[in-house]
matplotlib code that plots the C-alpha trace (Angstrom):
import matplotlib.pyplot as plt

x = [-6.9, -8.6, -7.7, -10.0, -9.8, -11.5, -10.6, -9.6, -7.6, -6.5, -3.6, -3.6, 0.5, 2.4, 6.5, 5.9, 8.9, 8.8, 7.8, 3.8, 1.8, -1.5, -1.7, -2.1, -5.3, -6.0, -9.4, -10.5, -13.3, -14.7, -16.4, -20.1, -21.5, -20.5, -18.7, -15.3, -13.4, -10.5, -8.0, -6.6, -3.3, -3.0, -1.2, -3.8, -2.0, 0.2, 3.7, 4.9, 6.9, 3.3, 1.5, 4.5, 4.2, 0.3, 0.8, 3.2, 1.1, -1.9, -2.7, -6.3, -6.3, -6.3, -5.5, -4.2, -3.2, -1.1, -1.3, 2.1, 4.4, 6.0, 9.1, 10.4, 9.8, 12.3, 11.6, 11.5, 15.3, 16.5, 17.7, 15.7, 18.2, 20.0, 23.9, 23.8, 25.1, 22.0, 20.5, 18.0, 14.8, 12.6, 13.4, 17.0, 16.2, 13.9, 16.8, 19.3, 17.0, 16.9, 20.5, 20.7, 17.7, 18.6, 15.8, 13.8, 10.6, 11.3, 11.1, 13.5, 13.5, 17.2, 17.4, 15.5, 16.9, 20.9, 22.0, 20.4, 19.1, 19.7, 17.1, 13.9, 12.4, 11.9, 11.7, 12.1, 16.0, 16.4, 15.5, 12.2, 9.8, 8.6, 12.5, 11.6, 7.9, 9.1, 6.3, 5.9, 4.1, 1.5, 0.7, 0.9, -1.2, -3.6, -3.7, -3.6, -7.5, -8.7, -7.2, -5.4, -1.7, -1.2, 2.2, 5.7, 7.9, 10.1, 8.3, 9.2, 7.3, 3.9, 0.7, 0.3, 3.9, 4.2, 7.9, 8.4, 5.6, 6.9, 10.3, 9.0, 6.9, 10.4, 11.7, 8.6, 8.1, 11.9, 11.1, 7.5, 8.2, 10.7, 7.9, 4.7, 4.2, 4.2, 2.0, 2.7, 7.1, 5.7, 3.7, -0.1, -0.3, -2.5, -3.2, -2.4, -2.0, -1.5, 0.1, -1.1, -0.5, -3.3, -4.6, -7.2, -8.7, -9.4, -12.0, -13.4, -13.9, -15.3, -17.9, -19.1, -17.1, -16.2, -13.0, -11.3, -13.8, -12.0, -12.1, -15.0, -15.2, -18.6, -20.4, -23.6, -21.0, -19.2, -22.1, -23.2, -20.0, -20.2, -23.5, -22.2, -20.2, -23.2, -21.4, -23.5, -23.5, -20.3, -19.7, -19.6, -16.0, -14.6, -13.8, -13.5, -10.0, -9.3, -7.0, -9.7, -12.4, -10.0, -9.0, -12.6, -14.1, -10.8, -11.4, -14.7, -13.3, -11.0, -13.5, -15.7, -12.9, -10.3, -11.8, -11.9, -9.0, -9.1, -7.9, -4.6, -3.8, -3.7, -2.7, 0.0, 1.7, 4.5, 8.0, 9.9, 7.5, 6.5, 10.0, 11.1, 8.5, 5.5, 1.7, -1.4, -4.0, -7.1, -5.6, -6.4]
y = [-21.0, -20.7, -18.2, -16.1, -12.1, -10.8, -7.2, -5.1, -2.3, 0.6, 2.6, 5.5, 6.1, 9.1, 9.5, 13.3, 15.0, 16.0, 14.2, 14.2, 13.7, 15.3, 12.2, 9.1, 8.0, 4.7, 2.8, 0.1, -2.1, -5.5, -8.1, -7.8, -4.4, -1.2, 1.5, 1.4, 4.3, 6.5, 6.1, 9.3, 9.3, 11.4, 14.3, 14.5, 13.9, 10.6, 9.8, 6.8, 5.9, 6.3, 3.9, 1.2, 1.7, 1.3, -1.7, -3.6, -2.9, -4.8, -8.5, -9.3, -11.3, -8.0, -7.8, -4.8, -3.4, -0.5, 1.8, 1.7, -0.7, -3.2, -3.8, -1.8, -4.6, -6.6, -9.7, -7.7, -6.5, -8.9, -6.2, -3.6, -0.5, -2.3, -1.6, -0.7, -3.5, -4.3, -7.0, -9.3, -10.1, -8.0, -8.5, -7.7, -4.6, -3.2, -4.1, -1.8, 1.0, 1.6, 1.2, 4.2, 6.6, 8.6, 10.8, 11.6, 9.6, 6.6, 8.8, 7.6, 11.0, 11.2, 7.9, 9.0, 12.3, 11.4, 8.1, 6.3, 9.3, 8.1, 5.7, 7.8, 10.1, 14.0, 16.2, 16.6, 17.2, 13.6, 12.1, 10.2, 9.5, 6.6, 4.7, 4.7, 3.6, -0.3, -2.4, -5.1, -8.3, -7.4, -4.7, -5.5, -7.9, -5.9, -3.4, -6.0, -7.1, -3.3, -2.0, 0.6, 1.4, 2.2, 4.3, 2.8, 3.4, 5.1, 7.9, 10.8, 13.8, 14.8, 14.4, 11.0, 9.7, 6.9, 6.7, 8.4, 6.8, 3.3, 3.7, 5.3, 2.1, -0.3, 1.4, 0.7, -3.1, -3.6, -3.1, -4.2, -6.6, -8.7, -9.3, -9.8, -11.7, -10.0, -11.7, -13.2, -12.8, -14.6, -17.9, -16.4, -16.5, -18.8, -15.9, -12.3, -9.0, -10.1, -7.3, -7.0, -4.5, -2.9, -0.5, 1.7, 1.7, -1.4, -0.8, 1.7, -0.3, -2.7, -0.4, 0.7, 3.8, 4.6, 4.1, 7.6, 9.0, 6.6, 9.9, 10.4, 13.9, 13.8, 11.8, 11.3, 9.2, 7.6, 5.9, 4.8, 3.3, 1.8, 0.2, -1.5, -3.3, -4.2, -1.6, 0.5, 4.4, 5.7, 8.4, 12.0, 13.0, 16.6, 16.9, 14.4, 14.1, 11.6, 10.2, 9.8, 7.9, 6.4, 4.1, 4.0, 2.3, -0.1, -1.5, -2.5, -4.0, -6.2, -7.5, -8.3, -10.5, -11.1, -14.6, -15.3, -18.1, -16.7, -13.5, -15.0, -17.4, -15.4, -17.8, -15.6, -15.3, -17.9, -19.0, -16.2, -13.2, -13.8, -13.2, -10.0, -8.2, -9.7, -8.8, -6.4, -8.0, -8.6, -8.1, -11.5]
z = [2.9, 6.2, 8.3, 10.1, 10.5, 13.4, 12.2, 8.9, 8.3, 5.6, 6.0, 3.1, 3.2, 2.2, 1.5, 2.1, 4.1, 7.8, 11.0, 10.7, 7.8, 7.0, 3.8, 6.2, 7.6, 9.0, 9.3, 11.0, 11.1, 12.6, 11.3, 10.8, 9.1, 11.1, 9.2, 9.6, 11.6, 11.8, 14.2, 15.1, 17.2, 20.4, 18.3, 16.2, 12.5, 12.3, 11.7, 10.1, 12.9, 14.9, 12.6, 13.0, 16.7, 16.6, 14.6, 16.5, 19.9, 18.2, 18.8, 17.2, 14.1, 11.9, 8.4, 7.1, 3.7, 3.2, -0.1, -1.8, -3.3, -1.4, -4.0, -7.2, -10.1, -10.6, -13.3, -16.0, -16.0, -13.3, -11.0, -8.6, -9.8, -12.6, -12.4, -9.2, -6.3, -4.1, -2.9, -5.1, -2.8, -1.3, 2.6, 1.8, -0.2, 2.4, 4.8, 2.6, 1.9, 5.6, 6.5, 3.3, 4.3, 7.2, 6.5, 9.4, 10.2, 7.9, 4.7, 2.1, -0.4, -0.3, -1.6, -4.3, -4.8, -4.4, -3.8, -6.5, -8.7, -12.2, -11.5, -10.9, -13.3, -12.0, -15.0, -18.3, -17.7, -16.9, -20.5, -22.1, -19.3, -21.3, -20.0, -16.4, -16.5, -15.9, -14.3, -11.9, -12.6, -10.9, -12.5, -15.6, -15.3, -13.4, -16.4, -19.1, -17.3, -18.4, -14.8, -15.5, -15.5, -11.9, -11.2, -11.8, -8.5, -10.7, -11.5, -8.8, -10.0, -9.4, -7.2, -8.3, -7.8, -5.4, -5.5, -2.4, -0.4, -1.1, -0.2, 2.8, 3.4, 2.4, 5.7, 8.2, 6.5, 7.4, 11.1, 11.4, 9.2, 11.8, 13.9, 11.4, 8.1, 5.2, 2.5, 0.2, 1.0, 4.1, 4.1, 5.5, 9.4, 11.3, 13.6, 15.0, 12.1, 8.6, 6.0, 2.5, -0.1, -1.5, -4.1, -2.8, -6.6, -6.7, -3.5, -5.8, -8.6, -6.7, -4.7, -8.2, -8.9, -12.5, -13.5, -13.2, -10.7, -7.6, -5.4, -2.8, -1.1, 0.6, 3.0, 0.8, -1.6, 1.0, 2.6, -1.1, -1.8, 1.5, 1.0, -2.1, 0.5, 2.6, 5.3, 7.7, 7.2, 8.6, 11.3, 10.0, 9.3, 10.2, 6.6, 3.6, 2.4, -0.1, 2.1, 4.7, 2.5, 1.0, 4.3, 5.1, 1.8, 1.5, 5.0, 4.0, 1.0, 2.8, 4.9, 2.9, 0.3, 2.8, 3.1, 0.1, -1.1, -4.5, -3.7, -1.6, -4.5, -7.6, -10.9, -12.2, -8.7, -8.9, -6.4, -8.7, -8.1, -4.4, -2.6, -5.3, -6.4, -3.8, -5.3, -4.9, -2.6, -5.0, -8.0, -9.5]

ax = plt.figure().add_subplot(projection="3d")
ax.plot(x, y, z, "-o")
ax.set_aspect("equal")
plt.show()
C-alpha cells in the first residue's frame, strides 16, 4: 500500500427523518498537526443530500470515513434479509434500497418500518431481541479482541440504533458511490477521495478514552484527546455536541493511521467478506 492522503475527513451520519439534520457534522483536516475543522454548509445544519453534494465537488486526495454500516451482515445466514428476494452483494443492495426508499433526503425509515419490517427489531411486540442481534464479520471480530459489541443493523429502537443511519448511508454510497471507490468493495484508489467506514469508538479508544466514556462534551477534553494524536488545540466550538467532537477526534485518527498498510489489509478480511458485508477501517 502506498497511496498518499493529502487530506482526512469524519462525517458523524444520522438516519433521522426530515430534510436537515442537527446529528451530522463533518471535519476535515490536512496533513501535518492543525486541529481539524467543521465544515458547516451555507444553511447552517446539513442534509445528506448536502454532504453527497460536498463530496462529489471535491478533488484532493481525501480520505473519508463515514459512521454507519456500509452492509447488513450477511455470511452468517447467507442472505441480507433472509427469505426475502434481494440482491447478494453490497453494490446491488445499496442499488435496491434506493430504488425502495422514497423517503425524503435519502432516509430509508420506511424501509425499515414497512417494506421489510419483520426483519428489524422495535419493541418488545416483535419477539426476543436476542433473534435480531446478527453480526457482521467484522464485528465480531472486533468484539471478540475486547471491543465491544457495536450495534447490529437490525436493531431499530433507541438512541443507540444505527439501523436507520445506515440505510440512510446505503442510499448516498449508491450515488456517490458511481463516481468514488468505496474501500474495500472497491480496489484502493491511486488518487482523488477514498471512502472508508468507520467507527468513531475506535478513535476514542485509541486517543486514550475509557471504554464506555467515548463521549467528549468540552473543549478542555477535546484538545486532550487531540494531543494524544499529536493534533494542535482545536478552534473553540459554539457548543460541543457529540456529534461535533466526534468528527473532530476521528479525522485526526485517520490521519494519523490512514498510512498505515496494516490497517487496509486486515487478516480476517477475505474475497467472500469484501464485496457483501465490506469492513470497519481500523478494526484489525
Amino acid at each position: 500500500m502506498n497511496r498518499k492522503f493529502s487530506c482526512f475527513a469524519c462525517v458523524d451520519w444520522s438516519g433521522a427523518k426530515g430534510n436537515r439534520h442537527k446529528g451530522i457534522a463533518l471535519a476535515v483536516c490536512e496533513k501535518g498537526n492543525s486541529a481539524p475543522e467543521l465544515i458547516v454548509p451555507n444553511e447552517g445544519i446539513w442534509s445528506r443530500q448536502g454532504v453527497a453534494d460536498w463530496l462529489l465537488a471535491q478533488q484532493d486526495d481525501l480520505l473519508i470515513g463515514f459512521d454507519f454500516s456500509f452492509a447488513p451482515p450477511f455470511i452468517e445466514r447467507g442472505s441480507y434479509l433472509p427469505g426475502d428476494d434481494v440482491p447478494d452483494t453490497a453494490r446491488a443492495f445499496w442499488a435496491y434500497v434506493d430504488a425502495h426508499c422514497e423517503d425524503e433526503d435519502l432516509g430509508a425509515a420506511s424501509l425499515l418500518e414497512h417494506r421489510h419490517r419483520r426483519h428489524f427489531y422495535f419493541g418488545a411486540a416483535d419477539g426476543r431481541k436476542a433473534d435480531f442481534m446478527h453480526s457482521r464479520r467484522c464485528e465480531a471480530h472486533y468484539n471478540a479482541q475486547g471491543g465491544g459489541k457495536p450495534s447490529t443493523i437490525y436493531d431499530a429502537i433507541g438512541a443507540a440504533q444505527v439501523a436507520k443511519a445506515s440505510f440512510a448511508g446505503m442510499r448516498l454510497l449508491h450515488h456517490v458511490g458511481k463516481k468514488l471507490p468505496v474501500w474495500p468493495f472497491d480496489q484502493l484508489a491511486r488518487s482523488g477521495p477514498q471512502i472508508v467506514e468507520i467507527y468513531t469508538q475506535i478513535a476514542a479508544r485509541a486517543s486514550g478514552i475509557r471504554k464506555g466514556r467515548s463521549k467528549i462534551r468540552d473543549g478542555f477534553a477535546l484538545d486532550a484527546a487531540l494531543s494524544s494524536m499529536g493534533s494542535l488545540p482545536h478552534n473553540p466550538l459554539d457548543q460541543y455536541t457529540d456529534h461535533a467532537t466526534d468528527a473532530i477526534l476521528t479525522a485526526a485518527w485517520l490521519r494519523n493511521i490512514a498510512e498505515n498498510p496494516t490497517f487496509w489489509t486486515p487478516p480476517e478480511l477475505n474475497l467472500e467478506i469484501a464485496p457483501t458485508e465490506g469492513w470497519t477501517f481500523g478494526v484489525i
